[in-house]
N, C-alpha and C positions, 0 to 999 in steps of 0.2 A: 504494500500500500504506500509507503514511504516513496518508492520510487515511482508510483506513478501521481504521486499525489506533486511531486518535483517535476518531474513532465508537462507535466497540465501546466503549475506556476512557469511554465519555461516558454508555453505555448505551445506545446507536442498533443498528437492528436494520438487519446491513450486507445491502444487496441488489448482488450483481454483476451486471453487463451485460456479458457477454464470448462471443468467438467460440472460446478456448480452452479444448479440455478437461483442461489439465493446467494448468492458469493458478493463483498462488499466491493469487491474489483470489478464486477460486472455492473455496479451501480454509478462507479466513478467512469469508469468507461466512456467513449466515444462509438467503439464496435465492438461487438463481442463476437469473438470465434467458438465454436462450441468443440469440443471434446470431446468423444463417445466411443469406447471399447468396453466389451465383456470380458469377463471371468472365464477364462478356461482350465483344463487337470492342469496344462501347464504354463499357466503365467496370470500372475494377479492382474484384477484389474486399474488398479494404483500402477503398477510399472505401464501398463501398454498405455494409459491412458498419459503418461510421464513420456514416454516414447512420440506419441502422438504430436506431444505440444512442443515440443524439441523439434521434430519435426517442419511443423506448422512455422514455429520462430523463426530456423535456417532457410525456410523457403520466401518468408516476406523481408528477412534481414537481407538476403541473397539479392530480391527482385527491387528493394531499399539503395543498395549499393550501385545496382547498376545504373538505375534512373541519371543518379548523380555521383559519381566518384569523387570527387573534390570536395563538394560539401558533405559528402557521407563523412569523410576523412575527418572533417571537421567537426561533425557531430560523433564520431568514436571518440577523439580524443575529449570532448566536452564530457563524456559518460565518462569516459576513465577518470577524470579529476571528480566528475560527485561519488565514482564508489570511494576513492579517497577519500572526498570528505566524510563519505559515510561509516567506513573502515572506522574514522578517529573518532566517531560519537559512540 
């Protein structure tokens, strides 16, 4: 929440990736992506639903970058200095 709640004050337009429909990120939101995997013998549905949104991330960070390279560059490195700051709080 902290991170998208600095987003928002930054003027970022927040996307949630989430499996919950009463989730307080889905509220703060802009768009919500939704998440949806089952339970199988073999794999919870916590990890595929974890897989999913990793997914989802690298695919709109991916189609993000290529739009704009230069300003992308420029908004990595602005994220990298707020986990910094977030790291020291």
């Amino acid at each position: 929440m902290l991170c998208a709640e600095a987003a928002r004050k930054q003027g970022a337009t927040v996307i949630a990736i989430t499996s919950l429909a009463d989730s307080p990120l889905r509220r703060l939101a802009d768009y919500t992506l939704d998440t949806v995997s089952g339970e199988t013998e073999w794999r919870s549905s916590s990890m595929s639903t974890r897989t999913a949104q990793n997914s989802v991330t690298d695919l709109l960070f991916v189609g993000m970058v290529q739009l704009n390279d230069v300003e992308s560059l420029r908004m990595i490195e602005r994220s990298s200095e707020l986990i910094t700051l977030l790291d020291r709080s």
